[in-house]
Every structure is written in C-alpha cells, then in structure tokens.
BAVEX-573919 format. One line per 10 residues: number of its first residue (from 0); their letters; for each residue x, y, z of N, C-alpha, C. Coordinates in Angstrom, 1 decimal. Example, Ala and Ser with C-alpha at 12.3 -4.5 7.8 and 13.67 -1.06 7.14 Angstrom:
<sites>
0 = AS = 13.2:-5.7:7.8:12.3:-4.5:7.8:13.2:-3.3:7.8 | 12.8:-2.2:7.1:13.7:-1.1:7.1:12.9:0.0:7.9 .
</sites>
This chain:
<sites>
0 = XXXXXXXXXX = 13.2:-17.5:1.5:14.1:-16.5:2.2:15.5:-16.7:1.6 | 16.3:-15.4:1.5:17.4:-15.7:0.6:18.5:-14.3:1.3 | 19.3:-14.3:1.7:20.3:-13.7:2.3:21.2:-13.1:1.3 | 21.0:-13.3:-0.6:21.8:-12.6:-1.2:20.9:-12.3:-2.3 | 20.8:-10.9:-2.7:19.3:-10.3:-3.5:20.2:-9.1:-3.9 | 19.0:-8.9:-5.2:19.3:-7.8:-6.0:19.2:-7.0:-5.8 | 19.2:-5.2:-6.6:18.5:-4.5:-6.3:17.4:-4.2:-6.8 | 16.4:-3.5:-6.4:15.4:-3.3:-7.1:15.5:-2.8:-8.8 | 14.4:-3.3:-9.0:14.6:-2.3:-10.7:14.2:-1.5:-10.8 | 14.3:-0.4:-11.5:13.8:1.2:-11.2:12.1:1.0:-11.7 .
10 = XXXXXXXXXX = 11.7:0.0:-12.4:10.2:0.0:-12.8:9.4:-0.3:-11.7 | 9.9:-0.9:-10.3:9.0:-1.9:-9.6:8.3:-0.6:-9.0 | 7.8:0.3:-9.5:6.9:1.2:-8.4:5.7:1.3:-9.6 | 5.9:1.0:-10.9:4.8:1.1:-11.4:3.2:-0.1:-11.6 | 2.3:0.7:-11.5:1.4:-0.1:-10.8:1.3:-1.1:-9.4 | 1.9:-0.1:-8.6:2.5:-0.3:-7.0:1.8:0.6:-6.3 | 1.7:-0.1:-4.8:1.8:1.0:-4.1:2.7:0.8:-2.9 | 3.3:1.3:-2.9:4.2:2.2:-1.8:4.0:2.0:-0.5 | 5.5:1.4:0.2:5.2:1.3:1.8:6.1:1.4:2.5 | 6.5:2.6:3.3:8.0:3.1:3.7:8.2:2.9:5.3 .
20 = XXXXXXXXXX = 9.3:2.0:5.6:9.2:2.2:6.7:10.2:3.5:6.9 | 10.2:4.0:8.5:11.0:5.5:8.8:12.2:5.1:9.1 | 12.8:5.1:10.6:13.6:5.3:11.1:14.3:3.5:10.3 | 16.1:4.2:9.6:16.6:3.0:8.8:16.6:2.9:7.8 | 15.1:3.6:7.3:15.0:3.6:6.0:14.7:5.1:4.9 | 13.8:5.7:5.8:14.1:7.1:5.3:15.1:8.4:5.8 | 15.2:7.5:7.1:16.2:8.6:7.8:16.9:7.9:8.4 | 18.5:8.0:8.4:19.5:7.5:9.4:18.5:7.3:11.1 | 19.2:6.0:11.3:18.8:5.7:13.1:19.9:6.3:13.5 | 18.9:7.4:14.9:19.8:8.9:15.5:20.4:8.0:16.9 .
30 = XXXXXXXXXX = 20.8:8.6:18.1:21.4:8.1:18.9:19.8:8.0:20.4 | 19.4:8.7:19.5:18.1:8.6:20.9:16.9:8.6:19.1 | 15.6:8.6:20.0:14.4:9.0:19.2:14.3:9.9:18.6 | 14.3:11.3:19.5:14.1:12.6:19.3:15.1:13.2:18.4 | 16.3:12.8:18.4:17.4:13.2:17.4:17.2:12.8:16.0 | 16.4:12.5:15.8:15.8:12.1:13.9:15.4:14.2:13.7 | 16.0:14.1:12.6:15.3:15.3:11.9:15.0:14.7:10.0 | 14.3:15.5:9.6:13.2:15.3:7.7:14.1:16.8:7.5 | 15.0:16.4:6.4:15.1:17.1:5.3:14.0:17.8:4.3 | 13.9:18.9:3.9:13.2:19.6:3.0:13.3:18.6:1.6 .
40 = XXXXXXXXXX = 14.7:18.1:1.7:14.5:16.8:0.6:13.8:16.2:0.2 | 13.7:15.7:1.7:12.9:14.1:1.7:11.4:14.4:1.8 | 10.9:15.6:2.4:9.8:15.9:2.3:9.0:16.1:0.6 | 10.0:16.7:0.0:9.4:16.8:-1.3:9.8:15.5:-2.4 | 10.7:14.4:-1.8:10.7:13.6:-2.5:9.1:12.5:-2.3 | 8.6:12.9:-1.2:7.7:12.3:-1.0:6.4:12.6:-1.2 | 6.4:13.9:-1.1:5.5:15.0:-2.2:5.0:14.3:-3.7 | 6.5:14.7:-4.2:6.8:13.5:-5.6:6.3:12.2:-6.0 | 6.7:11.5:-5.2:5.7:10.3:-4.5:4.4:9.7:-4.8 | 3.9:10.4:-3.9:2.6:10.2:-4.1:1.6:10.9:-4.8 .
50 = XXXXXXXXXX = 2.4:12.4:-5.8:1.5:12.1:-6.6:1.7:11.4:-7.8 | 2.5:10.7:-8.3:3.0:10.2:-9.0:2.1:8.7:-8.6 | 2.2:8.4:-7.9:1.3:7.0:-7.2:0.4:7.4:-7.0 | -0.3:8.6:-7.0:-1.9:9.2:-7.2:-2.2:8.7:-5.3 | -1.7:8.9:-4.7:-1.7:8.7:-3.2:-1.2:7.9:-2.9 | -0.8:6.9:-3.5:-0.5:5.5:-2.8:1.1:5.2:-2.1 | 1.0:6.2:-1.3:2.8:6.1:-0.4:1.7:6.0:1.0 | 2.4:5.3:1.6:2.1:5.4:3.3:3.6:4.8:3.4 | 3.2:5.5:5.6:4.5:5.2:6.3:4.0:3.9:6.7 | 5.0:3.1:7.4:4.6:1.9:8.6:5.6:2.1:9.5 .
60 = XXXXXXXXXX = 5.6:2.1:10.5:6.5:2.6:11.4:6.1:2.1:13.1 | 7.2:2.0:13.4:6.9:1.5:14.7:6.8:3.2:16.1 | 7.2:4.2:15.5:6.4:5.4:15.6:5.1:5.6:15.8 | 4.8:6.2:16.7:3.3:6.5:16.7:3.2:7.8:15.7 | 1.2:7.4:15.3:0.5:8.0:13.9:1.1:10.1:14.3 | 1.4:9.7:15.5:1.3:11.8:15.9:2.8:11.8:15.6 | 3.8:11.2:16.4:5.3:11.6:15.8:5.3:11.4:14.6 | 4.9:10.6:13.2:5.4:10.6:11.9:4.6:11.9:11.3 | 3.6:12.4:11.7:2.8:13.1:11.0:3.4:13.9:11.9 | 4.1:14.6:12.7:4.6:16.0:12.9:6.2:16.0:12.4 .
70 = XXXXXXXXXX = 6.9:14.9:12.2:8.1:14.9:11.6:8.1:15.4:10.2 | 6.9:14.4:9.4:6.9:14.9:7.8:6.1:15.9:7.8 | 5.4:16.9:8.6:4.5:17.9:8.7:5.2:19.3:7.3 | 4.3:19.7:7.0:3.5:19.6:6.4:2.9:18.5:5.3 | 4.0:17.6:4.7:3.4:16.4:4.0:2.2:15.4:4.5 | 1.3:15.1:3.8:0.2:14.5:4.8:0.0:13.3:3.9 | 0.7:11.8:4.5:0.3:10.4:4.1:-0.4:9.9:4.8 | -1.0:8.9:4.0:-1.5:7.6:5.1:-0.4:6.9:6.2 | -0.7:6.7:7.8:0.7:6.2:8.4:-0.3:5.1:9.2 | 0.5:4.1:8.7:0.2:2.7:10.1:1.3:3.6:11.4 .
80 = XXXXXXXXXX = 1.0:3.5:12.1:2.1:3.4:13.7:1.6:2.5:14.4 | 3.0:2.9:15.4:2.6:1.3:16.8:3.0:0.3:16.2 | 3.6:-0.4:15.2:3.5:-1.5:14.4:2.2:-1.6:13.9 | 1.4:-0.9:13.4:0.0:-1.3:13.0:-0.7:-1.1:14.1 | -0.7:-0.7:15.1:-1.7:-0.7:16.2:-2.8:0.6:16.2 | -2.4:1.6:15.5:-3.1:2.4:15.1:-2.8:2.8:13.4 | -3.6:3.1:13.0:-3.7:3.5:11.3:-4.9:4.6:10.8 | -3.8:5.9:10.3:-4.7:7.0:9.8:-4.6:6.9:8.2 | -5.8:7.4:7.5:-5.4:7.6:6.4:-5.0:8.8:5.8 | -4.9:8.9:5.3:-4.3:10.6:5.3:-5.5:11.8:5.4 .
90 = XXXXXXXXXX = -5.1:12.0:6.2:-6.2:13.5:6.5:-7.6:12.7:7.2 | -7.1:11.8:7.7:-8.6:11.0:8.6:-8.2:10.9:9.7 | -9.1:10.9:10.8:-8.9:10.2:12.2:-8.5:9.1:12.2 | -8.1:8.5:13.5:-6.7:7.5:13.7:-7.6:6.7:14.1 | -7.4:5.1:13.5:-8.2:3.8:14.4:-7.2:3.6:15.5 | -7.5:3.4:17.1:-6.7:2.9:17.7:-7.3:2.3:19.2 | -6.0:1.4:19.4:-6.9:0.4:20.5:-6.6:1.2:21.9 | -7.3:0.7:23.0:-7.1:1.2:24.0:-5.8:0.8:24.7 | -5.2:1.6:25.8:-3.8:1.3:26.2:-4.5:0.9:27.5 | -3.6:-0.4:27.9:-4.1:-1.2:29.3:-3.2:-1.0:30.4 .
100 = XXXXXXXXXX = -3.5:-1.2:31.5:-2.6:-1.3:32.6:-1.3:-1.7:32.5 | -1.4:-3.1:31.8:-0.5:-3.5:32.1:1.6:-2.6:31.3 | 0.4:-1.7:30.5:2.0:-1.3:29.7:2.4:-0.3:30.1 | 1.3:0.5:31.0:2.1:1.6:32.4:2.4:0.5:33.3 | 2.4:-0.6:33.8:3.2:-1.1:35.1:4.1:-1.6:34.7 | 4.7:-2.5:32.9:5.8:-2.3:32.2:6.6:-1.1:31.8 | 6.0:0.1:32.1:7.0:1.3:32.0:7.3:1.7:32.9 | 6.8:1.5:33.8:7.2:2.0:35.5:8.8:0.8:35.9 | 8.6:-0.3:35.4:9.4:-1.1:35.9:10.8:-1.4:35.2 | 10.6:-0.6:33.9:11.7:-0.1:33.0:12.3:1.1:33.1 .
110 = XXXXXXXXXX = 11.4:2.2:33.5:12.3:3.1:34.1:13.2:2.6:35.6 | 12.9:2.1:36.0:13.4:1.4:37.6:14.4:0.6:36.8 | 14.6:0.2:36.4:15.4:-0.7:35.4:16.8:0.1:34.5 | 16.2:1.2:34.0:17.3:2.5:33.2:18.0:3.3:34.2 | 17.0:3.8:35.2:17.5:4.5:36.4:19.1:4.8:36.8 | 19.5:3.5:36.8:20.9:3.0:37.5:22.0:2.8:36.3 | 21.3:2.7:34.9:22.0:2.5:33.8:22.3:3.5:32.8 | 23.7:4.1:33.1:23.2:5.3:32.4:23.8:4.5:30.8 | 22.8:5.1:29.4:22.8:5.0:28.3:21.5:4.1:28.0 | 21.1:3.7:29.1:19.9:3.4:28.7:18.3:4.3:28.7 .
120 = XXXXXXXXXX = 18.4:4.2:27.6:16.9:5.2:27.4:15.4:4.3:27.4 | 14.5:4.9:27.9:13.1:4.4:28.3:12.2:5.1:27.3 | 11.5:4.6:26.5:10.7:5.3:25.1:9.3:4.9:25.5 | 8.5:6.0:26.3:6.9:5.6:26.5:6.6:6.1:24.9 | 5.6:4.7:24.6:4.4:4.7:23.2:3.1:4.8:23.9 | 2.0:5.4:22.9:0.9:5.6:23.3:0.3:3.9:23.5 | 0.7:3.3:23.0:0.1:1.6:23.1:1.7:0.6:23.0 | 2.5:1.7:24.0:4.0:0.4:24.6:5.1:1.0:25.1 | 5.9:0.5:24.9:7.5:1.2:26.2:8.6:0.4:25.2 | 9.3:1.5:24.9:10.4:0.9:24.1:11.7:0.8:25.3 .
130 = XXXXXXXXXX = 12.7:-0.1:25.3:13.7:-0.1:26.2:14.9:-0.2:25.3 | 15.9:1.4:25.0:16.5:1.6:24.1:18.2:1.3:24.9 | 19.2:0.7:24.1:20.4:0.2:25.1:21.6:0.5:24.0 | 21.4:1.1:22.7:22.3:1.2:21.3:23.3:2.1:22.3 | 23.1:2.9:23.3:24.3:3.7:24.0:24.7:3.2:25.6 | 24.4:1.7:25.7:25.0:0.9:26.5:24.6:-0.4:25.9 | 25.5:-1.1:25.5:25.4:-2.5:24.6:25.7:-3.5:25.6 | 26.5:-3.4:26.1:26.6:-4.4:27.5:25.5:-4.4:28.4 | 24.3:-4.1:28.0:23.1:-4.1:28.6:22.3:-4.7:28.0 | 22.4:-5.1:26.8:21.5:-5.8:26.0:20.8:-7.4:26.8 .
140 = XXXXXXXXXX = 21.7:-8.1:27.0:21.2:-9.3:27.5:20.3:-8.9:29.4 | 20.7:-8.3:29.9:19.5:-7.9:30.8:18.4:-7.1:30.2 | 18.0:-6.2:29.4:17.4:-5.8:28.9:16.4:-6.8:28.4 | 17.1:-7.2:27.3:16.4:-8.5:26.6:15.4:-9.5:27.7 | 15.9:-9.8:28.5:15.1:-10.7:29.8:14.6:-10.3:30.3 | 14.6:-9.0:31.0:13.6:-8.2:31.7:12.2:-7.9:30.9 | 12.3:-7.3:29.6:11.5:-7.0:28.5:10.5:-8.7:28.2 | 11.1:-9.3:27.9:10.7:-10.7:27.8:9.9:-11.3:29.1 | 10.2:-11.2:30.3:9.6:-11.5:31.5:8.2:-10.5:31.7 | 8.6:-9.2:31.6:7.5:-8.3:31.2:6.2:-8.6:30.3 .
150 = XXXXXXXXXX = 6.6:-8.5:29.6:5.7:-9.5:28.0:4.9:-10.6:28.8 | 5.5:-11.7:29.3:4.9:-12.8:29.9:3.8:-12.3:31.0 | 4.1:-11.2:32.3:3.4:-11.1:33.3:2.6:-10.2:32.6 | 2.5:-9.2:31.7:1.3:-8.4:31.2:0.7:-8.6:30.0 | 0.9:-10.1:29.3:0.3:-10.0:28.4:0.3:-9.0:27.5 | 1.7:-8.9:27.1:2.2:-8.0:26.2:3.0:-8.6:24.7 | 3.2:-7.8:23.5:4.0:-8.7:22.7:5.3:-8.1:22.7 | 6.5:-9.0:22.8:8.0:-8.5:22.8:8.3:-8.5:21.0 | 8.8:-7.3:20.7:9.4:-7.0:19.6:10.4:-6.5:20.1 | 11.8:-7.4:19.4:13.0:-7.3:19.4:13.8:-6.8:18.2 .
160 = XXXXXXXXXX = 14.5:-5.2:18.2:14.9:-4.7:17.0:16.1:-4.4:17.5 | 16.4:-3.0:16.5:18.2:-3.1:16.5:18.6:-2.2:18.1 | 19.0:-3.1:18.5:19.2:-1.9:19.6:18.0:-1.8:20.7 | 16.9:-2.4:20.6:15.9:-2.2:21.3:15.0:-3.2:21.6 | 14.2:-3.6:22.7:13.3:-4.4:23.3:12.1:-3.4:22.9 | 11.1:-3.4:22.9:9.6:-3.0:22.5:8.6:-3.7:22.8 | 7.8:-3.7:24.1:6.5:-4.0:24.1:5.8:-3.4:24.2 | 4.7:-4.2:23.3:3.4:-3.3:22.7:2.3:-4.4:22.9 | 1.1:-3.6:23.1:-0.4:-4.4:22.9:-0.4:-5.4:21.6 | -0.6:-6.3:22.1:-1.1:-7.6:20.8:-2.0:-7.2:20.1 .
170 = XXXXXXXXXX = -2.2:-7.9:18.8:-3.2:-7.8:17.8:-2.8:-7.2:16.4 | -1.5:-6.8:15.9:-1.0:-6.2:15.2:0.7:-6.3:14.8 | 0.8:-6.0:13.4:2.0:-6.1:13.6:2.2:-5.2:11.8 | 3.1:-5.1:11.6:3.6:-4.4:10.1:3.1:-5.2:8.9 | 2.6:-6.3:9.0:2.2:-6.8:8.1:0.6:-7.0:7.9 | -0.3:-6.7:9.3:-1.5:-6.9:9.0:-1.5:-5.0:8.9 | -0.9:-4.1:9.2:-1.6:-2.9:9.0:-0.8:-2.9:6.9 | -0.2:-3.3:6.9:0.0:-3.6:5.4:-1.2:-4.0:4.7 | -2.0:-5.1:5.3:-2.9:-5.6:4.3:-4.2:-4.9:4.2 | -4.1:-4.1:5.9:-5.5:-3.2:5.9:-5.8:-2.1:5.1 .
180 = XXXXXXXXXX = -4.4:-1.6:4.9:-4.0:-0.4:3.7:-4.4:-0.9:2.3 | -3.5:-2.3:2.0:-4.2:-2.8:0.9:-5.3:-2.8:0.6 | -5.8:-3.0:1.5:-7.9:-3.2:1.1:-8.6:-1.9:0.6 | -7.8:-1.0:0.5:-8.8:0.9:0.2:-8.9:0.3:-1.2 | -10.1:0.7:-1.7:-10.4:0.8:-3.0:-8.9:1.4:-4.1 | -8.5:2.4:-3.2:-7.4:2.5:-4.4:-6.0:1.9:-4.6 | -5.6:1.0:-3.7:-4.5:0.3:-3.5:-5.3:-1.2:-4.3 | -6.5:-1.6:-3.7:-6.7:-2.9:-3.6:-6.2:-3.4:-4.9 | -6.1:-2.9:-6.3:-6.0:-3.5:-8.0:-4.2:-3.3:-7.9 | -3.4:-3.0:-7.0:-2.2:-2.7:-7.4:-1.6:-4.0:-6.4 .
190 = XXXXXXXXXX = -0.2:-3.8:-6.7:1.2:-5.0:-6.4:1.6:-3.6:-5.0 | 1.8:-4.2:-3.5:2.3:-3.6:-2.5:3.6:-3.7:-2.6 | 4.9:-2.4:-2.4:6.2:-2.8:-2.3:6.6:-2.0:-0.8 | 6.9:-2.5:-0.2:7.2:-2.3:1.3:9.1:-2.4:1.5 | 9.4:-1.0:1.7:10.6:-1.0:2.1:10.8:-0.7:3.7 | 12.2:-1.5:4.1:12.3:-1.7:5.7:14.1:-1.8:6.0 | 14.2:-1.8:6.9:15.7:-2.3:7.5:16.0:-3.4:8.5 | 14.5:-3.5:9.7:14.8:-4.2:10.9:13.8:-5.5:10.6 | 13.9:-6.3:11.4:13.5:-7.6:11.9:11.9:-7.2:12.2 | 11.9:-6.5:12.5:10.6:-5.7:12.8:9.5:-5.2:11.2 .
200 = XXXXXXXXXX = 10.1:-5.4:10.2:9.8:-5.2:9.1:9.2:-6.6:8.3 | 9.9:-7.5:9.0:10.0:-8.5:8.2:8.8:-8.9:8.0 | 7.6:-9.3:8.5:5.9:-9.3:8.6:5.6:-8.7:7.3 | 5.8:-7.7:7.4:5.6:-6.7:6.1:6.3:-7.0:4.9 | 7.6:-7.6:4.8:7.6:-8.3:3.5:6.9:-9.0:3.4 | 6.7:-9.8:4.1:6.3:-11.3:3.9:4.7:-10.8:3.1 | 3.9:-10.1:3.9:2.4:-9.8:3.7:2.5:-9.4:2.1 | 3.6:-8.5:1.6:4.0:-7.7:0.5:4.1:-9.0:-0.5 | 4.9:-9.9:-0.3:5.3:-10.6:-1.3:3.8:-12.0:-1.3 | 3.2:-12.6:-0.5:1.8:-12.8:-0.8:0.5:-12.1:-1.2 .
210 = XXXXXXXXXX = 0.7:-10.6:-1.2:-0.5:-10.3:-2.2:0.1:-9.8:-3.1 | 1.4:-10.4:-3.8:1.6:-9.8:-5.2:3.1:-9.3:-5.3 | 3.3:-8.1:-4.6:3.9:-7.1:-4.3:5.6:-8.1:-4.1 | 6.2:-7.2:-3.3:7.7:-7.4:-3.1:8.2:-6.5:-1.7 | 9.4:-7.0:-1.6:10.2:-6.7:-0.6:11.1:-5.6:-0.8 | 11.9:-4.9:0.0:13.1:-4.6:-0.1:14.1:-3.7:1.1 | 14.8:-5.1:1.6:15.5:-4.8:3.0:16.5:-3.5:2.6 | 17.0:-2.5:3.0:17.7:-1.5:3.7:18.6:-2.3:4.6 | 19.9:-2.2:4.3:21.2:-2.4:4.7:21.8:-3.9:4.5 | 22.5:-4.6:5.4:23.7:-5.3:5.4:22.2:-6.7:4.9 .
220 = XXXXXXXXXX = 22.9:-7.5:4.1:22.4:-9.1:3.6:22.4:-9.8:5.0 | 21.2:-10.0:4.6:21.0:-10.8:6.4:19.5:-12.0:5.5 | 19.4:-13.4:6.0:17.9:-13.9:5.7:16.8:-13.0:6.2 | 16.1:-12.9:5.1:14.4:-12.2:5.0:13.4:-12.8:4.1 | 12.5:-12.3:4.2:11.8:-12.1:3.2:11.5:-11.1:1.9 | 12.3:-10.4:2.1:12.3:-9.5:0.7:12.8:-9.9:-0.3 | 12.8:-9.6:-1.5:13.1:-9.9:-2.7:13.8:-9.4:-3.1 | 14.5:-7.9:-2.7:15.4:-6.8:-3.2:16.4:-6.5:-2.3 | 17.5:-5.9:-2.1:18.1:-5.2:-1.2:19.0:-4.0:-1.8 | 19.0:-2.6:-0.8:20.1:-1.5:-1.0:20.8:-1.5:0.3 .
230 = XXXXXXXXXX = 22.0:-0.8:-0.4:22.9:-1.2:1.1:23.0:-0.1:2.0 | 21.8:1.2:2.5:21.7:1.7:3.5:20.5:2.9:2.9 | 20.7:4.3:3.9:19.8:4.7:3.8:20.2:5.9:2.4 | 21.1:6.5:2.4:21.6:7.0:1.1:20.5:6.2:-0.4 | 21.3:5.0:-0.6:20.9:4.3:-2.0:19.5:3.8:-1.7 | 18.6:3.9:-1.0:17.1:3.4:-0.6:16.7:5.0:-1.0 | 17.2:6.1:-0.8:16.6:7.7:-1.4:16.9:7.7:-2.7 | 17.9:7.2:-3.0:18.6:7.8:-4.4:17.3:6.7:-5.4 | 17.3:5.5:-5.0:16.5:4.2:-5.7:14.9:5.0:-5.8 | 14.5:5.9:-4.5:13.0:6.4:-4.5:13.1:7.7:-5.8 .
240 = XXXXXXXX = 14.3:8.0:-5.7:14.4:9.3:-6.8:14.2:8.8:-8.0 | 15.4:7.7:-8.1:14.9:7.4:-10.0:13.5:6.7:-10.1 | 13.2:5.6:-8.8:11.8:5.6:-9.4:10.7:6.6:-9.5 | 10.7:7.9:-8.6:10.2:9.0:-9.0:10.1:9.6:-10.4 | 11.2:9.7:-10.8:11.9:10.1:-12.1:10.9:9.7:-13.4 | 11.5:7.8:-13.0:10.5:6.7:-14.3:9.3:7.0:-14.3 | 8.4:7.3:-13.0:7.1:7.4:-13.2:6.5:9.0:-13.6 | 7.1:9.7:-13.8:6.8:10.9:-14.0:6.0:10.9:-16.1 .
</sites>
C-alpha cells in the first residue's frame, strides 16, 4: 500500500480489461443520488471503449444493476451493482440474492432516524439502505453508530464511504464481483484494471492487482491499494480518452 503513486500510462488498457467504478469516477458525486446526470460524452466514450476492448468495460458500482443501466441507457455493459450483490452481463438477466427482513426493518429505522434531521437523506437499495449525511456533516458520528448497531442486530454488512453509511446483505463486495467478471471466457486471458475513488473500491484493487491487473484511485493520495492515481474526475475521462485513442 502506498499513499504516493503515479499516473497511469496511457498503454495500461492494452490486453486489459476494464473496470469502472460510477459515482467519483465517471461522474462528479451530485448532492443527493438522483442528481447524477451521463453526458452524451461519456456515453460514447464508452461506446469507444468497449469496442476497442472487444467488450471488456463493465461498471462496479455500489448502484443497483437497474439505476446504472438506465443512466448509461442506451449503452449496454456488463454491471456488477449492490457492491457485487447482483451482476448482469450485458444484455443478460441479473444474478441476484434475495432481500431479507432484516434490511426493511433497518430502513424503517433510518427513516425514523432522518425524519427529524433535515439534510439527511435515506437511499432504499434493492439488497440495502444507504444513510446519506454529505448535506448535514455534523451528523456523521450518530449516523455512523446507528448504521453500525443496525448491521449488528440484522446481520447486515456496514460499508462506510464518503459521506455515507450503507448496509447491505453479506456475501459480496467489489472485489469478488471483480473476480466473477474475470472468469467469462473473454476476460479470463487478460490483466483486470479497475478504476475507483472510495474506500468502498478498495476490495477491487486489491482483487485487480492479485490476478495480474492494477489499480487506479480517483482523487486526493490517501493509503490503498492501487498502483496508479488521477487527481479527480476530469483527468480519470481525459486518461480513458487517450487510452481510447492508443488502442484504436
């Protein structure tokens, strides 16, 4: 782990495949969820993409498989969502686990929790409950405990990101839907390169840089696991263009 890293080199996509996380990395983080909008840009940079990588771009995203696939709509990739808890491949039906009691009686008790707070936003997932505080920050440390105490009584897993508490169903995380992606016959012969911004990513370098592949954090030098860094979401597009470019 190393807190001060290069940037990528414009070759590292060849003989790669491709692994983008969303919010951070392809699109500025908006002030709520719903406030994300996809450029005509970025849609055709991704177009570019994959055929150039002969398919091999997918999303990973802590988004579920239906919000990334109606954001980039018309573009159609492979998307892990949920952190990996569900995974489509492109133009396939979605694997996905059942949602349990217990993460409707953690979202019932986080709305009860937001209710009284105003800037705090409550994010129902199809498999979890985000508890968003980036527009009340002095809420963080209740949040954080409440989310955490949750997790414990429902056997839930706490993922802590920028701005946000997230529990979700165990069994998954951005690095095992990483390696499941790896396994398709057409990825399996290539090096994975998985780009990210949050803590929530970090699984997925790590998975990247054991079968081969590489890292590369989005924004400020912090310890990770990646191997590369750009300093936001601008130079992480401009870095996808020239390696577009090289591989043409």
């Amino acid at each position: 782990m190393s807190d001060h890293l290069p940037p990528p080199p414009v070759d590292l996509l060849l003989d790669a495949s491709l692994f983008l996380d969303f919010d951070g990395t392809l699109v500025e983080i908006a002030a709520t969820p719903n406030a994300v909008r996809v450029t005509e840009t970025l849609r055709q940079l991704l177009r570019d993409l994959s055929a150039r990588l002969e398919g091999r771009v997918a999303i990973i995203s802590g988004r579920s498989v239906a919000e990334i696939a109606a954001l980039l709509d018309p573009v159609t990739l492979s998307v892990a969502g949920s952190h990996g808890l569900e995974i489509a491949g492109a133009g396939q039906p979605r694997v996905v686990p059942a949602r349990t009691a217990g993460v409707d009686a953690a979202l019932a008790e986080l709305h009860d929790f937001a209710a009284d707070r105003p800037g705090v936003l409550v994010e129902d997932k199809p498999f979890g409950v985000g508890l968003h505080y980036r527009q009340a920050p002095d809420e963080e440390a209740q949040a954080r405990d409440l989310a955490a105490r949750l997790a414990d009584e429902h056997d839930l897993h706490l993922q802590l990101g920028k701005m946000v508490a997230e529990l979700r169903l165990p069994g998954a995380d951005k690095g095992s839907a990483l390696r499941t992606l790896m396994a398709e016959p057409g990825r399996a012969p290539t090096r994975p390169v998985f780009m990210g911004d949050d803590v929530t990513d970090e699984a997925a370098f790590a998975a990247a840089c054991e079968l081969g592949g590489a890292g590369i954090l989005i924004g400020p030098a912090r310890e990770t696991h990646a191997r590369y860094r750009l300093d936001d979401v601008p130079a992480a597009l401009a870095w996808l263009r020239r390696s577009a470019e090289t591989l043409a």
